[in-house]
C-alpha positions as CSV (number, residue, x, y, z in Angstrom):
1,X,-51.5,120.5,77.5
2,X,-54.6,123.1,76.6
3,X,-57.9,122.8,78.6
4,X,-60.6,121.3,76.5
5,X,-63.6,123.8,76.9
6,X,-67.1,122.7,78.4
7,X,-68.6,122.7,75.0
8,X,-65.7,121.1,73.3
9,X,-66.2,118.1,75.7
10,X,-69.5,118.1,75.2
11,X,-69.4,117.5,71.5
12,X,-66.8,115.1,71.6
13,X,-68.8,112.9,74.0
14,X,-71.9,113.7,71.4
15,X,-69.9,112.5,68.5
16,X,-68.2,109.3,70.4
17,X,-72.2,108.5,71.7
18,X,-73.5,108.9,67.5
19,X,-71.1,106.7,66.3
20,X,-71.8,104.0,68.9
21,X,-75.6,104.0,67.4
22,X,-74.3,103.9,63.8
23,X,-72.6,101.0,64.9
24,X,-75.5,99.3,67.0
25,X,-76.8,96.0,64.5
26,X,-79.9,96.2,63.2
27,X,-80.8,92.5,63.3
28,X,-80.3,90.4,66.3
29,X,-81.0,86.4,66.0
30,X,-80.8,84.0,69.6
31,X,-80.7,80.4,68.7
32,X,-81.9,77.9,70.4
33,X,-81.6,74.2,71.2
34,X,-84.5,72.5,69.3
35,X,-85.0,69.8,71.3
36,X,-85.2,72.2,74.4
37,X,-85.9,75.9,73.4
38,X,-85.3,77.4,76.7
39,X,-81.6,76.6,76.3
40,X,-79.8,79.3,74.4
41,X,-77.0,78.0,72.4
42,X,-75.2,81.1,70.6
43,X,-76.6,85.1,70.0
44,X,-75.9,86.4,66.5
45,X,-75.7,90.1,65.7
46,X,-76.0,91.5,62.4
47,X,-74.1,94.8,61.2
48,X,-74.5,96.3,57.8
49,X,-71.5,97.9,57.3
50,X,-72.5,99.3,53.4
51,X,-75.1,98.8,50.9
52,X,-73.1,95.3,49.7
53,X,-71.7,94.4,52.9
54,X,-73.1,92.5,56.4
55,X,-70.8,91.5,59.2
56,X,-72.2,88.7,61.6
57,X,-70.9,88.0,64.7
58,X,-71.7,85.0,66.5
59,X,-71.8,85.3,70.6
60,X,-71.6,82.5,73.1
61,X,-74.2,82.6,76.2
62,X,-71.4,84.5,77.9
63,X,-71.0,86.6,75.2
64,X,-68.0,85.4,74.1
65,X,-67.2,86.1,70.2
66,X,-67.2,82.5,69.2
67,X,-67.5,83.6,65.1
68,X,-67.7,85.6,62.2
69,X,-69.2,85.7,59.1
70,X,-68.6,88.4,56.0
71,X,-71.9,88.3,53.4
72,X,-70.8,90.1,50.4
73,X,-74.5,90.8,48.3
74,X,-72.1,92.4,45.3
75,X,-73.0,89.4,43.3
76,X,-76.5,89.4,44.1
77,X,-79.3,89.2,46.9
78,X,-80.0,85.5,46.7
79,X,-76.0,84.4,46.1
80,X,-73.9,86.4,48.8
81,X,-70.5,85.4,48.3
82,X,-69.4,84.6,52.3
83,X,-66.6,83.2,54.5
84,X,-67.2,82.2,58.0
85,X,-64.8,81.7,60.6
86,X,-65.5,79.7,63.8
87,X,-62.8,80.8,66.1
88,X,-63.9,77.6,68.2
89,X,-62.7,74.9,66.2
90,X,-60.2,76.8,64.1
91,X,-62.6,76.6,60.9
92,X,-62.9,78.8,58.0
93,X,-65.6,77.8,55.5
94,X,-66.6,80.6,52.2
95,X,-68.5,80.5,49.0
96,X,-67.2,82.7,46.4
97,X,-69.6,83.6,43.7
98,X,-69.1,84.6,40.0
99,X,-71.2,85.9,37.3
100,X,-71.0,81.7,36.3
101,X,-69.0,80.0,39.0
102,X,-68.5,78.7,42.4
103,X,-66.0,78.2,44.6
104,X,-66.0,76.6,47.8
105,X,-63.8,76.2,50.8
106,X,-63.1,74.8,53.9
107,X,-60.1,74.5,56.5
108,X,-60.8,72.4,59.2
109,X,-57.4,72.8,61.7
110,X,-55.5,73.2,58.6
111,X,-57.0,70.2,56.7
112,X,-58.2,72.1,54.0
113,X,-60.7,71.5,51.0
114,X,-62.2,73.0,47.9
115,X,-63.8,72.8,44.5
116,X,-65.1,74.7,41.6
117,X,-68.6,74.1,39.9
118,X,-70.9,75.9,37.6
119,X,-73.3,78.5,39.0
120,X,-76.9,77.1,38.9
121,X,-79.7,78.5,37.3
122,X,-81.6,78.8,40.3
123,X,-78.5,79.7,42.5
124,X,-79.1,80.3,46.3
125,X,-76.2,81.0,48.6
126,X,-76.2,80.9,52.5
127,X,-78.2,83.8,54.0
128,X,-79.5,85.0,50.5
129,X,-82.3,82.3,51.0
130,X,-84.8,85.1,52.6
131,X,-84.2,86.9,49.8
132,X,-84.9,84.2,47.2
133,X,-88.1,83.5,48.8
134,X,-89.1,87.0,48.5
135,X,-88.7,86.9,44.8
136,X,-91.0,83.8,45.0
137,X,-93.2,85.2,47.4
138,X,-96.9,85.2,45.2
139,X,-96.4,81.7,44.2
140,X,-95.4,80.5,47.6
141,X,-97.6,81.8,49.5
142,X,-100.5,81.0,47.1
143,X,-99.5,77.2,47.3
144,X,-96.9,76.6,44.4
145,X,-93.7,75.1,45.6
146,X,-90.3,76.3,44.2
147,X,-87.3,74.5,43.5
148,X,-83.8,75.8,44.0
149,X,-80.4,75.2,44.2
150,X,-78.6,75.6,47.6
151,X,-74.5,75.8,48.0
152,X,-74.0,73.7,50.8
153,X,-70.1,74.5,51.6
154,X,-69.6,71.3,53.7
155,X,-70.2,68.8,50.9
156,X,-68.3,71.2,48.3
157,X,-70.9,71.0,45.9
158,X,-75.0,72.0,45.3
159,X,-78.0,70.2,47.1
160,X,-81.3,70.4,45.3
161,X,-84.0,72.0,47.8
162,X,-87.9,72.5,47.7
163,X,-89.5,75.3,49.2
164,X,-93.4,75.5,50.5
165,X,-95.9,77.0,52.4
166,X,-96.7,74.9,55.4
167,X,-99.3,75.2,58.0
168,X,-98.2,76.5,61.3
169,X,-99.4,73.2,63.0
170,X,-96.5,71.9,61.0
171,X,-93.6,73.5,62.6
172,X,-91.7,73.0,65.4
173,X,-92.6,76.5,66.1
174,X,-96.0,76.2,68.2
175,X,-97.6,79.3,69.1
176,X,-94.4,81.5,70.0
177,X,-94.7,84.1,66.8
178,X,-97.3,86.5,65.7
179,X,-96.3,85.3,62.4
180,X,-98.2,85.5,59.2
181,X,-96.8,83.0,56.6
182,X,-94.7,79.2,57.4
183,X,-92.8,78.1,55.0
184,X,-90.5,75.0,54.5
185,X,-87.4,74.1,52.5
186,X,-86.7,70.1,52.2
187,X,-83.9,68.5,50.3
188,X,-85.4,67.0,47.0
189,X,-82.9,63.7,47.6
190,X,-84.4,61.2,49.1
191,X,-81.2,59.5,51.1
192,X,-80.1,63.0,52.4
193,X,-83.7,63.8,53.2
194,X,-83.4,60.5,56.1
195,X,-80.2,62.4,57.5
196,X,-81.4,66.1,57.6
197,X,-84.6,67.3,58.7
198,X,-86.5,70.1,56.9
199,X,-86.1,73.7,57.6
200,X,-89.0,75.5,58.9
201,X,-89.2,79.5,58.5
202,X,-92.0,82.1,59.9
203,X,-92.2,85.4,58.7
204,X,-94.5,88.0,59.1
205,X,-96.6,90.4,56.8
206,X,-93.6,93.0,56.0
207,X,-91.5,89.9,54.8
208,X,-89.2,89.7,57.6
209,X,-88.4,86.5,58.8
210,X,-89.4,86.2,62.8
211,X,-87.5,82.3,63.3
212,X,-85.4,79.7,61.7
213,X,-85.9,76.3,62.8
214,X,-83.6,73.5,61.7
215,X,-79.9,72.9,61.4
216,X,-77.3,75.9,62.6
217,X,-74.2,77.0,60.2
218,X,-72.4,76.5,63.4
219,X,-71.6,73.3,65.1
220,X,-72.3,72.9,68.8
221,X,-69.9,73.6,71.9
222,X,-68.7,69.7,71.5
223,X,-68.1,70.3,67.9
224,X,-71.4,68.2,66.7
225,X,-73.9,69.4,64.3
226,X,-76.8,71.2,66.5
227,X,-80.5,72.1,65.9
228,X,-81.8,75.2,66.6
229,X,-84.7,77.5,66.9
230,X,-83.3,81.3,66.0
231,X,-85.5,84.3,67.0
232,X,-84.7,87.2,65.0
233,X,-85.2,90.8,66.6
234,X,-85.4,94.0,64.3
235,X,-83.5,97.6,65.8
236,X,-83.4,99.6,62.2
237,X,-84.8,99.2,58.5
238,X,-83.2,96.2,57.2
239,X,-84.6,92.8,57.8
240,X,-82.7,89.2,56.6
């Protein structure tokens, strides 16, 4: 076997150390129970692997992988196409998105589920909501509320949602951002509206949004919907 020289080494361990940072995420979110915020429930890190492409991976306290997510942004910044897989519970769930269809999915320990519907006018897909708001940005923050329609992959099928600046007195979030703008997004039907609680975002001045509260994508360690408070962190350029 040759000798490696001194230098050679050297660079190697450079090289190994640069693509470590490449692969650090830039966005890192730690949710929260609701109902007590000191208890953390999951971590989420956020990797953008190419201009289209976001890998999340979901970690347990014990920083456990407990789930993935792939965001595809190729059919646009508000409708990601995704599929997210909660090694947990054995549970894949995805939206697929076309230039004028849907398609959902879900396989709950093999019980599995889908449909097909038309692509809404004012189409919003999982994580592409912080983008949608930023397209709505002057009238929102100037007071004008602005309807949208959200793919929610557990009921196979579109819920109407409402989106609005709220005061900060309004949140669940009390004084723990330095953030500039509140915002809301409440489901227009009344009966779903008594089962689900509004969702309540923060953001600051560059646009980035600072906290989520309201229901996760993820269930809870029992396998029951959970609340939560997320509190994102920014390492590089990109925001959510």
């Amino acid at each position: 076997m040759t000798n490696r020289s001194p230098s050679a080494l050297l660079l190697s361990l450079l090289l190994i150390l640069a693509s470590r940072v490449v692969a650090e995420p830039e966005i890192l979110g730690s949710a929260y129970l609701l109902e007590a915020p000191d208890i953390l429930v999951y971590r989420e890190t956020y990797e953008v692997l190419d201009e289209q492409t976001t890998q999340v991976t979901y970690l347990s306290p014990e920083d456990e992988v407990i789930a993935e997510k792939r965001l595809d942004y190729s059919t646009g910044e508000a409708t990601p196409s995704f599929r997210l897989t909660d090694l947990r519970f054995e549970q894949v769930k995805s939206v697929s998105v076309s230039q004028d269809r849907l398609q959902f999915f879900v396989d709950e320990e093999g019980k599995k589920r889908k449909k097909e519907r038309d692509r809404a006018k004012t189409q919003v897909v999982d994580a592409g909501f912080t983008h949608f708001l930023r397209q709505n940005w002057s009238g929102l923050i100037n007071g004008g509320d602005v309807d949208f329609d959200f793919a929610f992959v557990d009921r196979l099928d579109n819920v109407s949602l409402t989106a609005s600046k709220v005061d900060q007195s309004d949140t669940p979030f009390g004084n723990q951002f330095a953030a500039s703008h509140y915002f809301s997004m409440a489901l227009d039907n009344a009966l779903l509206a008594l089962l689900v609680d509004p969702i309540y975002l923060a953001f600051d001045d560059q646009q980035r949004l600072l906290a989520y509260a309201g229901r996760s994508n993820l269930k809870g360690p029992k396998g029951k919907p959970v609340d939560v408070i997320i509190r994102y962190v920014y390492t590089g350029a990109r925001s959510l």
